[in-house]
N, C-alpha and C positions, 0 to 999 in steps of 0.2 A: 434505538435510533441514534447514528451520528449526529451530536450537535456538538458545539467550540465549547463545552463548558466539561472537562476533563476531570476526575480528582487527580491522577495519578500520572505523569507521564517521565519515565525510564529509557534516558539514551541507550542505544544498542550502537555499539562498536562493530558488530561483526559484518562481513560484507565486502564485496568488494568496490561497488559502486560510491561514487562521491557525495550522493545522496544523503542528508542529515534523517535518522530514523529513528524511529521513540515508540514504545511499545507503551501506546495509552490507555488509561481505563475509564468509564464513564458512568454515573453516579449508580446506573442500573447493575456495575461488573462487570459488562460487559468489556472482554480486552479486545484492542485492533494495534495494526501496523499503522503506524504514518511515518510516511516518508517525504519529506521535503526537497523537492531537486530546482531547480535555477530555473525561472520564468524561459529562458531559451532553449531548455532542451524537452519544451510541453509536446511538440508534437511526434520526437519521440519517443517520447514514454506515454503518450497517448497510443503511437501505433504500438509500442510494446506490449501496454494491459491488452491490447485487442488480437496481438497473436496468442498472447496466452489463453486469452479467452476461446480460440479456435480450436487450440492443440487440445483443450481440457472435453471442448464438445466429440472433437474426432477420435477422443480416448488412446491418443497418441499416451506412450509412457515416457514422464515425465516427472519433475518435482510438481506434487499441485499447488494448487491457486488455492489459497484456505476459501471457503465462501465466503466469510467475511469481508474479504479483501477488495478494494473498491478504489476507482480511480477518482481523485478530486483535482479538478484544474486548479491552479493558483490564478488569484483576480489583480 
């Protein structure tokens, strides 16, 4: 389960988006992506995870969506 309490987390450089991204791990191992983008650009990268989530049902070929991967709004 995603909760804020991390052991591990690993900036990743790579990319091209301006997005701050950290490859975190969670007491269980488990590893995820988070990515940190600017309170102003939520509702495109809201609609972004949701195209991806289309292209992955319509088995369009593409890079996948790991399953892991999961949209969090910033509060």
């Amino acid at each position: 389960m995603l909760t804020n309490r991390f052991i591990t987390s690993v900036p990743i450089a790579a990319g091209w988006s301006a997005d701050r991204k950290f490859c975190v791990t969670d007491a269980d191992g488990t590893k995820y992506l988070l990515r940190i983008s600017s309170p102003e650009k939520e509702a495109y990268k809201r609609l972004e995870f949701q195209m991806m989530e289309i292209i992955q049902l319509k088995r369009v070929s593409s890079a996948r969506r790991p399953s892991w991967l999961c949209f969090i709004a910033a509060t």
